[in-house]
DSSP file (Angstrom, degrees, kcal/mol; ACC not computed):
  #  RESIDUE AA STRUCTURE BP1 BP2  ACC     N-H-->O    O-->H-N    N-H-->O    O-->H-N    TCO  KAPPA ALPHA  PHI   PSI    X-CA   Y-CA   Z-CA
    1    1 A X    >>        0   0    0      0, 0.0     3,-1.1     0, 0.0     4,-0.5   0.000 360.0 360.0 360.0 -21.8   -7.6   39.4  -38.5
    2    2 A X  T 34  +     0   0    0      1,-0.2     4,-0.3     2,-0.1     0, 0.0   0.685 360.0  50.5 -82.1 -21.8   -9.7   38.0  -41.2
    3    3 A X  T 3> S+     0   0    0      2,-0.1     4,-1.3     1,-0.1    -1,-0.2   0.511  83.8  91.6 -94.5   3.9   -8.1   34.4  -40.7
    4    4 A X  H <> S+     0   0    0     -3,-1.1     4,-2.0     1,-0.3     5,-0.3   0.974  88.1  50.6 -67.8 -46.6   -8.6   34.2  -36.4
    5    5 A X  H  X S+     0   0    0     -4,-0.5     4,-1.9     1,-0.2    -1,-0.3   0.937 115.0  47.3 -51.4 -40.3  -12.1   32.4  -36.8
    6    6 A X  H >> S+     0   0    0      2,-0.3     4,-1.8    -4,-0.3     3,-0.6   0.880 113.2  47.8 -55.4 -61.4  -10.0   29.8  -39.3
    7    7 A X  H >X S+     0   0    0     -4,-1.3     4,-1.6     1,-0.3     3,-1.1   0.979 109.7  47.2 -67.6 -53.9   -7.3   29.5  -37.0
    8    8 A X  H 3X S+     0   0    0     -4,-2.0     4,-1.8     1,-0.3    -1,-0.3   0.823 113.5  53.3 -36.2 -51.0   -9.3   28.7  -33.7
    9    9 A X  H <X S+     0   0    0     -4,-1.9     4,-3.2    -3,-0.6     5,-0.3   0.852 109.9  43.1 -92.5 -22.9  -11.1   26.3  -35.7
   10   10 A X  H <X S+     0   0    0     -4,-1.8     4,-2.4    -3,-1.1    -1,-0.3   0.992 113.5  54.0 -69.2 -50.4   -8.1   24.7  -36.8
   11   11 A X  H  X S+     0   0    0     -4,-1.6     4,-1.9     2,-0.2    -2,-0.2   0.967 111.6  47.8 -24.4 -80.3   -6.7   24.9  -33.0
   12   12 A X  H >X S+     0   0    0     -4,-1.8     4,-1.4    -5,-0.3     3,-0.7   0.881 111.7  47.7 -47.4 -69.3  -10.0   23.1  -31.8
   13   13 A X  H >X S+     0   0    0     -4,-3.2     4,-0.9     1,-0.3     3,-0.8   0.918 112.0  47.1 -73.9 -49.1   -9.9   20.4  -34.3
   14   14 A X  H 3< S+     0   0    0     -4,-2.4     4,-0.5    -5,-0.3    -1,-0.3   0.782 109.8  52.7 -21.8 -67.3   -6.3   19.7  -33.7
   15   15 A X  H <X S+     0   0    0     -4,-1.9     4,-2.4    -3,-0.7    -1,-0.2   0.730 114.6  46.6 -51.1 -53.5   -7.0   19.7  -29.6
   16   16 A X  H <X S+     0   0    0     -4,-1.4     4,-0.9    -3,-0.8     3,-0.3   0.971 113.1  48.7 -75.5 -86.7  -10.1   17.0  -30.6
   17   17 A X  H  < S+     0   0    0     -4,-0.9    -2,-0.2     2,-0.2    -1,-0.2   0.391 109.3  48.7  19.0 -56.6   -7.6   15.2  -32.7
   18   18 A X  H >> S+     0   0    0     -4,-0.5     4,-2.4    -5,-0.3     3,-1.1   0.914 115.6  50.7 -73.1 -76.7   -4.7   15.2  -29.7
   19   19 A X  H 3X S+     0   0    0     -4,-2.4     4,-0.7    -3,-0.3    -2,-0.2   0.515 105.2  53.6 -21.6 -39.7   -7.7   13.7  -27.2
   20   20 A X  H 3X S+     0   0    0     -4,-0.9     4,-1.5     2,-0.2    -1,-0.3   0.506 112.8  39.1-105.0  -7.0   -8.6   11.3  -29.4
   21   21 A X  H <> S+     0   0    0     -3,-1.1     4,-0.8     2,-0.2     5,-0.3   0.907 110.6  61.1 -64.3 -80.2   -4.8    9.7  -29.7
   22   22 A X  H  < S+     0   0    0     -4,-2.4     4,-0.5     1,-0.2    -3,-0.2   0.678 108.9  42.4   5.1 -72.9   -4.5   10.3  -26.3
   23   23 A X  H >X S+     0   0    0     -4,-0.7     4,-0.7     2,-0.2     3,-0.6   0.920 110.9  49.2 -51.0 -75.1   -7.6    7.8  -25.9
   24   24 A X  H 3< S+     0   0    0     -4,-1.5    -2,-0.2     1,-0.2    -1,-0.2   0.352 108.9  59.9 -75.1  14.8   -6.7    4.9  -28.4
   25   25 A X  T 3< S+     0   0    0     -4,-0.8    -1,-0.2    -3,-0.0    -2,-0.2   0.675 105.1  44.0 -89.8 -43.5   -3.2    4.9  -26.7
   26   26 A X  T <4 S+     0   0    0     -3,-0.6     2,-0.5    -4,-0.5    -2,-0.2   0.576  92.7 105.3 -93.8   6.3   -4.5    4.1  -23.4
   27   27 A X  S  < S-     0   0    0     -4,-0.7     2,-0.2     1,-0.1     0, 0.0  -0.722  74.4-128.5 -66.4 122.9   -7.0    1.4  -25.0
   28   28 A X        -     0   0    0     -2,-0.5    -1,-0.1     1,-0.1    -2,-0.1  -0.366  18.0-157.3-110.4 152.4   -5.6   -1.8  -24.2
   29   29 A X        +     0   0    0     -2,-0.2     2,-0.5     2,-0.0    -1,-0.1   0.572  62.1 106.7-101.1  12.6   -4.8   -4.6  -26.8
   30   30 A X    >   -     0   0    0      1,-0.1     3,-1.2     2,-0.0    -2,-0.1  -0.840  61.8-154.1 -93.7 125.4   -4.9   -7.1  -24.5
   31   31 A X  T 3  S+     0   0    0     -2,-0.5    -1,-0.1     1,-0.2    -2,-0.0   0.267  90.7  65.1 -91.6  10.8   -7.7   -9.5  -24.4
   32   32 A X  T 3   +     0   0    0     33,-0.1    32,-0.4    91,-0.0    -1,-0.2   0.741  68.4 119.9 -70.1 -53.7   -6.9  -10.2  -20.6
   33   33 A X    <   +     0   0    0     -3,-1.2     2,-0.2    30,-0.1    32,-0.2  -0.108  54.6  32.0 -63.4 140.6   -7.5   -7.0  -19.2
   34   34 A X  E    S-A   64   0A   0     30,-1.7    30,-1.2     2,-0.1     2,-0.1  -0.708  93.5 -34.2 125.9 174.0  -10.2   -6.8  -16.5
   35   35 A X  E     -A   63   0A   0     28,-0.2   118,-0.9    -2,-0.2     2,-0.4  -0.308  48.9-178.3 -89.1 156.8  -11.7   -8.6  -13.9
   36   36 A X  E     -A   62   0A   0     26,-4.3    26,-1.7   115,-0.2     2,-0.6  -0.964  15.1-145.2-148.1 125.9  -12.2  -12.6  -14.0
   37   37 A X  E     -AB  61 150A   0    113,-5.4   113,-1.3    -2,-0.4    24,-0.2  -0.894  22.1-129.6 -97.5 122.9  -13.9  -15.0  -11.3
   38   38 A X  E     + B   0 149A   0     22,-2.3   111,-0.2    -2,-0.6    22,-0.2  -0.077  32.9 173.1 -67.1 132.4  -12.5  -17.9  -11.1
   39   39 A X  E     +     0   0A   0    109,-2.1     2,-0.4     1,-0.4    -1,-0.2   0.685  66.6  32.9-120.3  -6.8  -15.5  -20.5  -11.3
   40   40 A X  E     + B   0 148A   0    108,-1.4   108,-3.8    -3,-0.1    -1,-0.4  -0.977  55.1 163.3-152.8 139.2  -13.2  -23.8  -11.5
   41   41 A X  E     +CB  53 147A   0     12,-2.1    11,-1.7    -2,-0.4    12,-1.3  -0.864   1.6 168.0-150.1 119.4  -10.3  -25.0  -10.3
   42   42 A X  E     -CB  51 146A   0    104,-2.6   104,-2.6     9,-0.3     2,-0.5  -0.997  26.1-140.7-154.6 166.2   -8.5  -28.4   -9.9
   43   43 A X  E     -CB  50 145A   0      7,-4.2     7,-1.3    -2,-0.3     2,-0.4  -0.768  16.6-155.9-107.1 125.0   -5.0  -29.5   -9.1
   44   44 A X  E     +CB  49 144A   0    100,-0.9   100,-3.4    -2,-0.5     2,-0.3  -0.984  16.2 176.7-118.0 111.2   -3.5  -33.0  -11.5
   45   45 A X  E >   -C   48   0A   0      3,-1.1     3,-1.6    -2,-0.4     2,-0.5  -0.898  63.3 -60.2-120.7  66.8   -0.9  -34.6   -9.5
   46   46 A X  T 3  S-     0   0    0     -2,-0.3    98,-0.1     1,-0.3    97,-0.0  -0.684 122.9 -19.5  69.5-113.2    0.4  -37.9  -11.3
   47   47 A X  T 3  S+     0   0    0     -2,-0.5     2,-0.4    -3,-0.1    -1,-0.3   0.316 120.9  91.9-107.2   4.5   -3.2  -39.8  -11.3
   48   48 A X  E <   -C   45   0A   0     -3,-1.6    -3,-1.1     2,-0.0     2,-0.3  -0.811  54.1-169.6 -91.2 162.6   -4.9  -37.9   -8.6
   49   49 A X  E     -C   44   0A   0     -2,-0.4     2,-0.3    -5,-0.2    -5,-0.2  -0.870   4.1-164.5-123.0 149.2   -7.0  -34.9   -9.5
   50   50 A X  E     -C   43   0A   0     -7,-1.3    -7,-4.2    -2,-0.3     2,-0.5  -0.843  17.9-131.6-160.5 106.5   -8.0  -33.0   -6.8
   51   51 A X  E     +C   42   0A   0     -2,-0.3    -9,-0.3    -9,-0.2     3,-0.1  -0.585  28.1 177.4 -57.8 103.6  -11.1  -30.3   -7.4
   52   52 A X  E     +     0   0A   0    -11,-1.7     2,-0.3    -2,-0.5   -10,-0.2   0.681  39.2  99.6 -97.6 -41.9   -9.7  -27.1   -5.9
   53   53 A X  E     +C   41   0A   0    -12,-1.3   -12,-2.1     1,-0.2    -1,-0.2  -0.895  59.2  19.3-114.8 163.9  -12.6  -24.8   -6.7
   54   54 A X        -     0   0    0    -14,-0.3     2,-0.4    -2,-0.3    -1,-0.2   0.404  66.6-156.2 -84.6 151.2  -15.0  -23.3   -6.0
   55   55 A X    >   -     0   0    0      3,-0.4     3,-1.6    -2,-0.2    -2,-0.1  -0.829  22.0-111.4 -79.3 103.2  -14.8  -23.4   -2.7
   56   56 A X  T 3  S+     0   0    0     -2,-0.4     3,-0.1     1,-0.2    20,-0.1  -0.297 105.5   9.6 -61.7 163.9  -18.0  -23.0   -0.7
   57   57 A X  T 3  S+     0   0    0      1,-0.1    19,-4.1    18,-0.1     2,-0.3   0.659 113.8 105.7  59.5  12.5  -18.0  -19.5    1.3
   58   58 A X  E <   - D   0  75A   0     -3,-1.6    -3,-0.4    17,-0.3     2,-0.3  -0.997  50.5-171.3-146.0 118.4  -14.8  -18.6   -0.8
   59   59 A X  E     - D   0  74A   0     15,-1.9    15,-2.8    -2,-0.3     2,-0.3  -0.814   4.3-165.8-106.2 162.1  -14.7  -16.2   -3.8
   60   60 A X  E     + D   0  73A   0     -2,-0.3   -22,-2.3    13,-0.2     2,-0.6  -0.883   8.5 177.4-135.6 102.5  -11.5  -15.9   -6.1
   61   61 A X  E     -AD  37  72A   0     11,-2.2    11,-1.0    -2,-0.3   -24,-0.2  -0.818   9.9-167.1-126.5 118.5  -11.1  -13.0   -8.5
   62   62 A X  E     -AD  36  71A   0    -26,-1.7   -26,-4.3    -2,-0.6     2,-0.3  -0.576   8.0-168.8 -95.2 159.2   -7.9  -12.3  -10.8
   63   63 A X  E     -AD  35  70A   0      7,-1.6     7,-0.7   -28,-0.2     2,-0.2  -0.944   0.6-168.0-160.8 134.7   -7.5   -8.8  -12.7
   64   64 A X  E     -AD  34  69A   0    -30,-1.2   -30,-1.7   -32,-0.4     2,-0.2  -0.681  12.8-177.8-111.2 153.5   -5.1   -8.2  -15.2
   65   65 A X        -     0   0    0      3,-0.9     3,-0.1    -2,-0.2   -33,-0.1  -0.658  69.0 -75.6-122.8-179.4   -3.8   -4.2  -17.0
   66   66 A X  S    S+     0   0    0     -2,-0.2     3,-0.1     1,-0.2    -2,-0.0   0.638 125.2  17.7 -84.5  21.0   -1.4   -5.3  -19.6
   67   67 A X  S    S+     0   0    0      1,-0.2    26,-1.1    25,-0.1     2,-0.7   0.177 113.9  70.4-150.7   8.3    1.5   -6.1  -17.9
   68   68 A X  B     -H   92   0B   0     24,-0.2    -3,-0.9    -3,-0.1     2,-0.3  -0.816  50.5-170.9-121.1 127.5    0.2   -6.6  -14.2
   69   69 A X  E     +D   64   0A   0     22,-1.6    22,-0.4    -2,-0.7     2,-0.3  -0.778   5.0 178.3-117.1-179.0   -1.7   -9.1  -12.9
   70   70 A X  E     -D   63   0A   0     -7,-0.7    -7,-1.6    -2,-0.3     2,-0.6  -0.947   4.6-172.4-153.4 131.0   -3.4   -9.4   -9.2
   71   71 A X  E     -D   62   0A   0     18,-1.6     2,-0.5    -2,-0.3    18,-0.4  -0.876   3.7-160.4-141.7 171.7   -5.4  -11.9   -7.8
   72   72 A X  E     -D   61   0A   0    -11,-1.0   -11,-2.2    -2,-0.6     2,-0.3  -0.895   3.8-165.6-128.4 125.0   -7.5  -12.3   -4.5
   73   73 A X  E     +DE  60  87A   0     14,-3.1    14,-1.4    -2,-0.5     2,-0.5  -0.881  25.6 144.4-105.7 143.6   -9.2  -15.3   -2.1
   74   74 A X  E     -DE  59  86A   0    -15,-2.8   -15,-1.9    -2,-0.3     2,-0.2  -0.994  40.6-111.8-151.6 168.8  -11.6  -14.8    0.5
   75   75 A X  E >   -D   58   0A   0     10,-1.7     3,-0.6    -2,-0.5   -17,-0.3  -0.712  26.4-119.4-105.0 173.7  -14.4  -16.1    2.1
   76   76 A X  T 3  S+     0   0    0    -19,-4.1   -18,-0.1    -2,-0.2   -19,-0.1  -0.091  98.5  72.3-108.2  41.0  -17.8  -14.8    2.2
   77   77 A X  T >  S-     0   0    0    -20,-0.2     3,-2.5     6,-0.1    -1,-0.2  -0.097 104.6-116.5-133.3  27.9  -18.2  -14.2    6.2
   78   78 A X  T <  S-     0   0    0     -3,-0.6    -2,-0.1     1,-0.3     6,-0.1   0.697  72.9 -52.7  63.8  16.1  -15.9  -11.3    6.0
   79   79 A X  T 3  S+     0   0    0      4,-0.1    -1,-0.3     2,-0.0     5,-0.1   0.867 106.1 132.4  97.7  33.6  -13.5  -13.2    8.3
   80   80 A X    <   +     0   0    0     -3,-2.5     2,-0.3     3,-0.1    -2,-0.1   0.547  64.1  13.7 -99.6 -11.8  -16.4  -13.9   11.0
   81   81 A X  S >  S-     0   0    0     -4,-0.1     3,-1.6     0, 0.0    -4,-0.1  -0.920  97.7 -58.5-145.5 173.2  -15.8  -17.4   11.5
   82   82 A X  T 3  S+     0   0    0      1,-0.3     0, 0.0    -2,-0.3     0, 0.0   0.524 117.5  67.7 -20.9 -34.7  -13.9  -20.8   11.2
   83   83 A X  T 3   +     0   0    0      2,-0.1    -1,-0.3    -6,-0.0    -7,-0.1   0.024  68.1 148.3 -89.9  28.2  -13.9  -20.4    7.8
   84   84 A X    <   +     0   0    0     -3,-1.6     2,-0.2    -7,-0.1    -8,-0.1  -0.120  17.4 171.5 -12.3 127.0  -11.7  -17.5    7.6
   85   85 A X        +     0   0    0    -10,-0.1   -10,-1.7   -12,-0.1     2,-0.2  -0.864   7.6 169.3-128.3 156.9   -9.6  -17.5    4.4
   86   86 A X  E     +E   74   0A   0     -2,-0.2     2,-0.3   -12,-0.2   -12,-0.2  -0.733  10.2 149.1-154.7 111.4   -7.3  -14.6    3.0
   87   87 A X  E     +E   73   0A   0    -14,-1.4   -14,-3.1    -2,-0.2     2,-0.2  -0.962   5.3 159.7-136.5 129.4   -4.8  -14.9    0.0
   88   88 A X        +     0   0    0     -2,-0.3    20,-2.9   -16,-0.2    21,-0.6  -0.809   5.3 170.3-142.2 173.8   -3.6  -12.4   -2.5
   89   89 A X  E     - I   0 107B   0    -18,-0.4   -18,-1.6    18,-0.3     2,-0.3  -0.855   7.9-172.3-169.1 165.3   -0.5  -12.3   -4.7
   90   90 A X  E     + I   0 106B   0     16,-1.7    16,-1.8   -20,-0.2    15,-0.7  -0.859  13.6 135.2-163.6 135.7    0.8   -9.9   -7.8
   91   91 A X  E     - I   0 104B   0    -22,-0.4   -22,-1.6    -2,-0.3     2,-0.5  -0.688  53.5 -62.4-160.2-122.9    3.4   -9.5  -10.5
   92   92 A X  E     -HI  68 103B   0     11,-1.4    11,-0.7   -24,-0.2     2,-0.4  -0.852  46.7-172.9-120.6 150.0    4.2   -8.8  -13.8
   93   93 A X  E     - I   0 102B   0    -26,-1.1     2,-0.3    -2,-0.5     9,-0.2  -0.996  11.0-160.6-129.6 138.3    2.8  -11.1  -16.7
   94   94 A X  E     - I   0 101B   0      7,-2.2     7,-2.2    -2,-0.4     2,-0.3  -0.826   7.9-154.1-121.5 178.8    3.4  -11.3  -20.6
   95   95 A X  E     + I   0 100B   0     -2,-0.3     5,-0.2     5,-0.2     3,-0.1  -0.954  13.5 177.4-143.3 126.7    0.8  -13.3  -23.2
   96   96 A X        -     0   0    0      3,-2.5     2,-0.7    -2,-0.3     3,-0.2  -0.638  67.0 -53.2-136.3  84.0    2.5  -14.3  -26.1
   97   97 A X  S    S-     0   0    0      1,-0.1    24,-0.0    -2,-0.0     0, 0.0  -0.855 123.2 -24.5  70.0-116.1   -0.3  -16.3  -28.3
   98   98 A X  S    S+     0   0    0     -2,-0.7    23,-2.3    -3,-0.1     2,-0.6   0.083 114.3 107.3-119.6  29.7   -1.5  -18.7  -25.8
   99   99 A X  E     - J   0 120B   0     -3,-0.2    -3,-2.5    21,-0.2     2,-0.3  -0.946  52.4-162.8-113.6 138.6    1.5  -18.8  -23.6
  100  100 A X  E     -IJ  95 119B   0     19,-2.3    19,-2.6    -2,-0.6     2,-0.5  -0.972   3.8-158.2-102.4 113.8    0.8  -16.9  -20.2
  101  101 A X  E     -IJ  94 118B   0     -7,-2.2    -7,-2.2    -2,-0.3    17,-0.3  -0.955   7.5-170.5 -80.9 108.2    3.9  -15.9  -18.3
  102  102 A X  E     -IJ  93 117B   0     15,-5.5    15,-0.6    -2,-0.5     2,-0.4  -0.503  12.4-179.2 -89.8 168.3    3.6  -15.2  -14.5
  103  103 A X  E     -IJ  92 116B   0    -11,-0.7   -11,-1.4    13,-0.2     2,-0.6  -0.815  26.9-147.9-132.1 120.1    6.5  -13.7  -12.2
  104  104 A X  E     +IJ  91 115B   0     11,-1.6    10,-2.0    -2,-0.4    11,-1.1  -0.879  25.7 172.0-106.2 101.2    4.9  -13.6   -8.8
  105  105 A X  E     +     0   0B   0    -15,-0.7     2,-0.4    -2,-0.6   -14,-0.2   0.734  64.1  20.1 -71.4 -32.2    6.2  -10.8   -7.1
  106  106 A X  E     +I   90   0B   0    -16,-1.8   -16,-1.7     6,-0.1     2,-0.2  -0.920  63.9 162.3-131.2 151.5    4.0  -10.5   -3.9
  107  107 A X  E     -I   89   0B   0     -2,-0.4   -18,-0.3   -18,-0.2     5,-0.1  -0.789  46.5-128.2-167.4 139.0    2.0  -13.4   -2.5
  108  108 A X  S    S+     0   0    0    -20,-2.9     2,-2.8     1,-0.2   -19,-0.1   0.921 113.9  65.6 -51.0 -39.3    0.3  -14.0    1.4
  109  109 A X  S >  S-     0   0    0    -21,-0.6     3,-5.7     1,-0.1    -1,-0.2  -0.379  78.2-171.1 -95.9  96.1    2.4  -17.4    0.8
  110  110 A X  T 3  S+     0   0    0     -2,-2.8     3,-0.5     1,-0.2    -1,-0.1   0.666  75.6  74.0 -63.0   5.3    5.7  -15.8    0.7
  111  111 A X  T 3  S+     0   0    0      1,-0.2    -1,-0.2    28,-0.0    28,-0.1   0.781  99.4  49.8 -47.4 -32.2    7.3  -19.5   -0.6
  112  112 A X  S <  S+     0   0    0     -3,-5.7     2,-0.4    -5,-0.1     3,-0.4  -0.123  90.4 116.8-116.9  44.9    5.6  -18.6   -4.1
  113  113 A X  S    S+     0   0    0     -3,-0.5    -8,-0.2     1,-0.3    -7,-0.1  -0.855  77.5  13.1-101.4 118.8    7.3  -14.9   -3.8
  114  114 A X  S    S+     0   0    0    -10,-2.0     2,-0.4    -2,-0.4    -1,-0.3   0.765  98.5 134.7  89.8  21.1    9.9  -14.2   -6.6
  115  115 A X  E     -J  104   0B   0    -11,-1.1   -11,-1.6    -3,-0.4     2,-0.3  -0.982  46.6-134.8-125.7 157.6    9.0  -17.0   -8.9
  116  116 A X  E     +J  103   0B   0     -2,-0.4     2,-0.4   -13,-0.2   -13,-0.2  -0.549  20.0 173.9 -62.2 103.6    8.3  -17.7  -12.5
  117  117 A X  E     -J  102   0B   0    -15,-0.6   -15,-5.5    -2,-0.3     2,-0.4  -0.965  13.4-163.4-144.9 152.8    5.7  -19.7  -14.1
  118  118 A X  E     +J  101   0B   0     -2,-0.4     2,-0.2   -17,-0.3   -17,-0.2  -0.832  22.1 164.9-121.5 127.5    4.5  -20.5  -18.0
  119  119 A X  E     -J  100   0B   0    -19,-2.6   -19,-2.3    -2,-0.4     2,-0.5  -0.851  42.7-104.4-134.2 177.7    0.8  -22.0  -18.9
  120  120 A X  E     -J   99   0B   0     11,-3.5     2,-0.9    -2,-0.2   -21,-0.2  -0.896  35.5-153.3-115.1 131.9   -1.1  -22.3  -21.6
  121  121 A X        -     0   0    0    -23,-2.3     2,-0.8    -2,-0.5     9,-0.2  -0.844   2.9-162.3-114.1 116.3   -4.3  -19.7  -21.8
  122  122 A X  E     -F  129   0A   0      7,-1.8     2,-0.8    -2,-0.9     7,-0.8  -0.844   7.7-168.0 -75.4  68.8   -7.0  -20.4  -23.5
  123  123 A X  E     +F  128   0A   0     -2,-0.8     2,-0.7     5,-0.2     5,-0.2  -0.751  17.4 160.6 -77.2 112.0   -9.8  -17.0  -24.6
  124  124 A X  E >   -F  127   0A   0      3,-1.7     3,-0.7    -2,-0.8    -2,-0.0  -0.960  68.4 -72.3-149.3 102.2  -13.0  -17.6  -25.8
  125  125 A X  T 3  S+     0   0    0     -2,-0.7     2,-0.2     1,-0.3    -1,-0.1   0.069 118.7   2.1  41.7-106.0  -15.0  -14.5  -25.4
  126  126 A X  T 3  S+     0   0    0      1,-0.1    25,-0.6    -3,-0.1    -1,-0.3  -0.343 118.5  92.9-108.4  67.9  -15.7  -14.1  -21.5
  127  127 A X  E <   -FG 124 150A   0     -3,-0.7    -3,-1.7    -2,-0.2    23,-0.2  -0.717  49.5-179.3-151.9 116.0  -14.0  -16.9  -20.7
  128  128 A X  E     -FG 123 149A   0     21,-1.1    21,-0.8    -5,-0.2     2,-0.3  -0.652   3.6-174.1 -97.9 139.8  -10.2  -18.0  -19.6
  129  129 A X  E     -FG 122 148A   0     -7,-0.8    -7,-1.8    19,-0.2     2,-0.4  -0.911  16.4-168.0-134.8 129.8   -9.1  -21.4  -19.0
  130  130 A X  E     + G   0 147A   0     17,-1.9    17,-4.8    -2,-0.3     2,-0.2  -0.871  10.4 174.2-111.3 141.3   -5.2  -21.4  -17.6
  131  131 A X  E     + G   0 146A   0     -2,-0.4   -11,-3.5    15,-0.2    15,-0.3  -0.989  14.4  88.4-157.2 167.6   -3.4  -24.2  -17.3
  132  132 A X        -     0   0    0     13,-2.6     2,-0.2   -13,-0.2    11,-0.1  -0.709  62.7 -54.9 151.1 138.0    0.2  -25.6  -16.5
  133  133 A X        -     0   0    0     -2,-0.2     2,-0.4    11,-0.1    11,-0.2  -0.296  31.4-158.1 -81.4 136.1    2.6  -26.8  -13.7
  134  134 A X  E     +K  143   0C   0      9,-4.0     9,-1.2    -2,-0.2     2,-0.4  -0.870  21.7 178.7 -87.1 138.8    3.3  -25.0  -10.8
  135  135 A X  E     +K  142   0C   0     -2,-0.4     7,-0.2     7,-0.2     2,-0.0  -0.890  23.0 168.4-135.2 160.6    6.7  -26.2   -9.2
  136  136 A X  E > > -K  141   0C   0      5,-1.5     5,-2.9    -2,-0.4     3,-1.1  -0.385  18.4-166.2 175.6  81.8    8.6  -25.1   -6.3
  137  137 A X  T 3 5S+     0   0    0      1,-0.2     5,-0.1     2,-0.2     0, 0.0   0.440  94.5  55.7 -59.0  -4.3   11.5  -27.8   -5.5
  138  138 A X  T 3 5S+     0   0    0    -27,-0.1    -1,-0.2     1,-0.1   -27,-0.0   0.940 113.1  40.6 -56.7 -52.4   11.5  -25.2   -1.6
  139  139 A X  T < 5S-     0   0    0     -3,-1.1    -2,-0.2   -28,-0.1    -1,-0.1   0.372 109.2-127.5 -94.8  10.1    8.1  -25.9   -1.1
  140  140 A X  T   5 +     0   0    0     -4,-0.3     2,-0.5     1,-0.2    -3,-0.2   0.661  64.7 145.4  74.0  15.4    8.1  -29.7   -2.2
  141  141 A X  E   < +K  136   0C   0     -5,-2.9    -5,-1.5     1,-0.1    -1,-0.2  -0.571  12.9 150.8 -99.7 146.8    5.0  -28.4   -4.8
  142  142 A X  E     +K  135   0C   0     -2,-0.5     2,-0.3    -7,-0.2    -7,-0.2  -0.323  21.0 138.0-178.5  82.0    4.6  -30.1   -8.6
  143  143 A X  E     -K  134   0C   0     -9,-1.2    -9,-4.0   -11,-0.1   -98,-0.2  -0.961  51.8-122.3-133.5 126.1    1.7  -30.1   -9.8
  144  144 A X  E     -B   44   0A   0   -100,-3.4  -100,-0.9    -2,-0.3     2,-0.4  -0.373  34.2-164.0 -63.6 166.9   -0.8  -29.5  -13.4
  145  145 A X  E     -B   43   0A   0   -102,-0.2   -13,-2.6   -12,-0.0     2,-0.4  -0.877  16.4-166.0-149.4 143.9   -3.4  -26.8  -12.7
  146  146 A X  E     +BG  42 131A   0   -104,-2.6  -104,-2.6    -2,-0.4     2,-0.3  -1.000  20.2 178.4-138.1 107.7   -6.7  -26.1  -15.0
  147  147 A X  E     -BG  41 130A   0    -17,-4.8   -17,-1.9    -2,-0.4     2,-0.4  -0.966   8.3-166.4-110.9 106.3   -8.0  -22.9  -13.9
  148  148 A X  E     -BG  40 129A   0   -108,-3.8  -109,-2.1    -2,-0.3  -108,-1.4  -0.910   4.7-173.1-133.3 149.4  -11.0  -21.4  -15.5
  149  149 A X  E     -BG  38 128A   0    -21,-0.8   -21,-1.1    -2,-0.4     2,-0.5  -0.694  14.8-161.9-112.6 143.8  -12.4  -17.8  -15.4
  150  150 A X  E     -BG  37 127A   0   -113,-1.3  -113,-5.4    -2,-0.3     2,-0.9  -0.927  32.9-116.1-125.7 140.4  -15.3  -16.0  -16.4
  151  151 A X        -     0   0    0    -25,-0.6  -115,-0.2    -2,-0.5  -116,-0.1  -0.756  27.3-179.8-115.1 153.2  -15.1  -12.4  -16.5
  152  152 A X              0   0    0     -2,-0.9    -1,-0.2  -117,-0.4  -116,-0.2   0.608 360.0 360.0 -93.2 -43.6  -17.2  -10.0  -14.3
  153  153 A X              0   0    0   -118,-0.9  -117,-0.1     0, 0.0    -2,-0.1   0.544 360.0 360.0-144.8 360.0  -15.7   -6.7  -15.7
C-alpha cells in the first residue's frame, strides 16, 4: 500500500513519456510540408520563354504531407465571370536531396493523369523554386518549367 503514490507517479510519467513519442512521430521531417503560393511561373520551350504566372485574377497554391502532394488554380471572381479558371491535380511525391519526384494521380486535365515527373527543388527557408521538363509524347507537351513558391503555412 505504501508503494501506490510511487506507482501512479511512475504510471503518469510513463503516459507523458508515450504522448510525447506519439508527438515527435507525427512531426514531419520534410522541409516541404505545408502550404506554398506559387508567386512565379514560366514555361522554356527551345528559345521561347513564356511567363506563365502569376496570372492576374488567378491564385495557385500547392500543399505537400510527406508523401502527398495537391495543388489548386482559380481565379479570384469565384467563377463569376469570363475569367473563370479551375484546375486541381494530386499524387504521391518523394524528395531525395534536391530531386522532387511527382506521380500525378488525379488532375482536371485528365491527359496529365497517371504520369511521372522528376525536377530539381531548390529550399531556402520559405521559399521553393521547382524546376524540370514536363513531357507527354499524348499530349504533344515538352517543355522546362521554373516554378517558385513562397510558403503561406
Amino acid at each position: 500500500m505504501k508503494y501506490l503514490p510511487f506507482i501512479a507517479i511512475a504510471i503518469s510519467l510513463l503516459s507523458c513519456s508515450h504522448q510525447k513519442e506519439e508527438s515527435s512521430a507525427a512531426t514531419s521531417t520534410s522541409p516541404l510540408v505545408g502550404t506554398w503560393k506559387l508567386i512565379s511561373a514560366r514555361s522554356i520551350q527551345g528559345k521561347d520563354t513564356t511567363i506563365t504566372a502569376p496570372v492576374a485574377g488567378q491564385e495557385t497554391i500547392k500543399i505537400f504531407n510527406d508523401s502527398y502532394f495537391a495543388f489548386f488554380t482559380h481565379d479570384l471572381n469565384h467563377g463569376t465571370d469570363s475569367s473563370a479558371v479551375y484546375g486541381s491535380g494530386s499524387g504521391t511525391y518523394t524528395l531525395v536531396k534536391d530531386v522532387y519526384s511527382e506521380h500525378l494521380e488525379y488532375c482536371s486535365y485528365r491527359g496529365w493523369e497517371d504520369k511521372d515527373f522528376s525536377f530539381v527543388m531548390q529550399i531556402s527557408k520559405d521559399t521553393i523554386i521547382q524546376s524540370g521538363i514536363e513531357k507527354i509524347d499524348s499530349l504533344n507537351i515538352n517543355h522546362e518549367i521554373v516554378e517558385t513558391y513562397a510558403r503561406i503555412r
